[in-house]
C-alpha positions as CSV (number, residue, x, y, z in Angstrom):
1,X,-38.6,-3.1,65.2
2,X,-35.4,-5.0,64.6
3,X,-32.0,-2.7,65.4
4,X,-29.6,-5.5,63.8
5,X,-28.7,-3.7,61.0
6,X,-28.1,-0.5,62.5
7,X,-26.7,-1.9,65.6
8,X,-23.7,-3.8,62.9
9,X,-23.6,-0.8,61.2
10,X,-22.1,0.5,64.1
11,X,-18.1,0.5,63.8
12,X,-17.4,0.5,67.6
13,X,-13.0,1.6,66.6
14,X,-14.5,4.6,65.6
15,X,-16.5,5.3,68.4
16,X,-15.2,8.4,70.7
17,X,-15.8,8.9,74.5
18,X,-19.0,8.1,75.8
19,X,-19.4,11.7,77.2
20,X,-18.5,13.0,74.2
21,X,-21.1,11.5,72.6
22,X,-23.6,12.2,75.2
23,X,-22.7,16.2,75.1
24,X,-23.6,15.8,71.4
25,X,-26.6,14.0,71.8
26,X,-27.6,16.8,74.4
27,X,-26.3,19.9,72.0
28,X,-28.3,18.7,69.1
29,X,-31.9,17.0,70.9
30,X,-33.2,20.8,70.2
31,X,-32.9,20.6,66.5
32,X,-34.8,17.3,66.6
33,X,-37.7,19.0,68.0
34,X,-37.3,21.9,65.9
35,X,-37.3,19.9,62.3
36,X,-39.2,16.7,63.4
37,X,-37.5,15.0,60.5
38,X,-36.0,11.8,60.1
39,X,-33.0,13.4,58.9
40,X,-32.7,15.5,62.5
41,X,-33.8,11.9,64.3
42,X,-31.2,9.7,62.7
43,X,-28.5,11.9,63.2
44,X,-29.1,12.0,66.9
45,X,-30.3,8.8,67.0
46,X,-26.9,7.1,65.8
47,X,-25.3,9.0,69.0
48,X,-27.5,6.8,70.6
49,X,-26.6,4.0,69.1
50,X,-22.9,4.6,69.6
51,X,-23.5,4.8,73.2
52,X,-24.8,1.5,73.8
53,X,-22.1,-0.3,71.6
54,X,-19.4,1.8,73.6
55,X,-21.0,1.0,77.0
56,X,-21.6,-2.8,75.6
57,X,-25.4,-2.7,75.2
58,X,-25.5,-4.1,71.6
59,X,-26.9,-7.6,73.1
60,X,-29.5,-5.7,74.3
61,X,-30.2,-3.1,71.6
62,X,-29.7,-6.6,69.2
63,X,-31.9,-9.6,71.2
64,X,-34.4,-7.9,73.6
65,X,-37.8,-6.6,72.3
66,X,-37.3,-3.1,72.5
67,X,-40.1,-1.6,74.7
68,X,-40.8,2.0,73.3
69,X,-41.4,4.3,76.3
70,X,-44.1,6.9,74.3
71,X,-45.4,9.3,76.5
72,X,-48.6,11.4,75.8
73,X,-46.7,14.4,73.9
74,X,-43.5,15.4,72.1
75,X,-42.6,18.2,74.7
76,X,-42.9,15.2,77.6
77,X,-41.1,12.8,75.6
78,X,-38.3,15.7,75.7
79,X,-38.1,16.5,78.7
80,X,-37.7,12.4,80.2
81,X,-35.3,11.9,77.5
82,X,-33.2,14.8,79.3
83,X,-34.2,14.5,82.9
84,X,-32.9,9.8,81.8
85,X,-29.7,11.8,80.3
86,X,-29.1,13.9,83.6
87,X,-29.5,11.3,86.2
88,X,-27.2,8.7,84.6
89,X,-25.3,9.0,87.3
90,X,-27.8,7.7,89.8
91,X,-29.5,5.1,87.7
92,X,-27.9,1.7,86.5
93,X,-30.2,0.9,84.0
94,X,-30.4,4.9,82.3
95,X,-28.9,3.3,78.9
96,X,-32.0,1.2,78.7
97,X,-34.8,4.1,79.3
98,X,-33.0,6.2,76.9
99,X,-32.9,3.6,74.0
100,X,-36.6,2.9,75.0
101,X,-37.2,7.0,75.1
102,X,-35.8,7.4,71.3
103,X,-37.6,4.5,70.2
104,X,-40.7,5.9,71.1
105,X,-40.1,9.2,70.4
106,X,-39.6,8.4,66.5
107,X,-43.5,7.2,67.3
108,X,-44.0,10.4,68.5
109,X,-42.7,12.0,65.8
110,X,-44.6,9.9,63.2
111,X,-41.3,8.5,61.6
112,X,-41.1,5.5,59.2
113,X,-38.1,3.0,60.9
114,X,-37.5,2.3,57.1
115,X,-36.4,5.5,56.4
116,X,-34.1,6.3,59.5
117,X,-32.6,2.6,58.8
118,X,-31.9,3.5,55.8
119,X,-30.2,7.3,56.6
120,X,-27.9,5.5,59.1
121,X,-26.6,2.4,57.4
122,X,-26.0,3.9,54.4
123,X,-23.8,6.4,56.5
124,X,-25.9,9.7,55.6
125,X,-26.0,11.2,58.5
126,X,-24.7,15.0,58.5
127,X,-23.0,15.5,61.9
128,X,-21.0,11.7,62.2
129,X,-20.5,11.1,58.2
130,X,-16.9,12.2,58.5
131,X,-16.3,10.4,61.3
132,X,-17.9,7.3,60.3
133,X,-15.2,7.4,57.1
């Protein structure tokens, strides 16, 4: 998978605070395990992506070969995704097991890249569509 086009879709003025973001990404994880739908991924997914533009990841997210990190079920892929989010503290590289984390989960989850591409550059998302204008 290629993340240039979301990664550029990405309009870093807009971005808020880092820990903003990351209480948003924590408040809505549930409701990606609740609808398993690429709606529910993208939107939480972009909070993601916001992240590693703020924290100046995008060479990464744009150049290295993403390495999905797809653990043997959705409730395990969960739980690292919030144990990577919890620890960030401690860990240097936490930005790069939590981008690996929610590329694998949309594995996981059985979701077409093509369609979450599509939801987040053409700005559809529910909870950052306002902001993103």
């Amino acid at each position: 998978m290629q993340f240039q086009t979301l990664v550029r879709s990405i309009d870093e003025d807009s971005i808020t605070d880092v820990e903003v973001l990351i209480r948003k990404l924590r408040s809505e994880l549930p409701q990606v395990y609740n609808a398993k739908s690429v709606e529910a991924f993208s939107d939480v997914f972009l909070y993601v992506l916001q992240i590693g533009v703020k924290l100046g990841y995008s060479p990464m997210m744009l150049y290295l070969p993403a390495r999905p990190q797809v653990l043997p079920n959705l409730v395990e892929q969960f739980k690292k995704i919030n144990m990577t989010i919890a620890r960030r503290e401690q860990h240097q590289d936490w930005f790069h097991d939590l981008f690996a984390l929610f590329v694998g989960m949309a594995s996981v989850l059985r979701l077409s890249w093509h369609d979450i591409e599509r939801r987040i550059v053409e700005g559809k998302t529910d909870k950052l569509g306002d902001e993103r204008r």
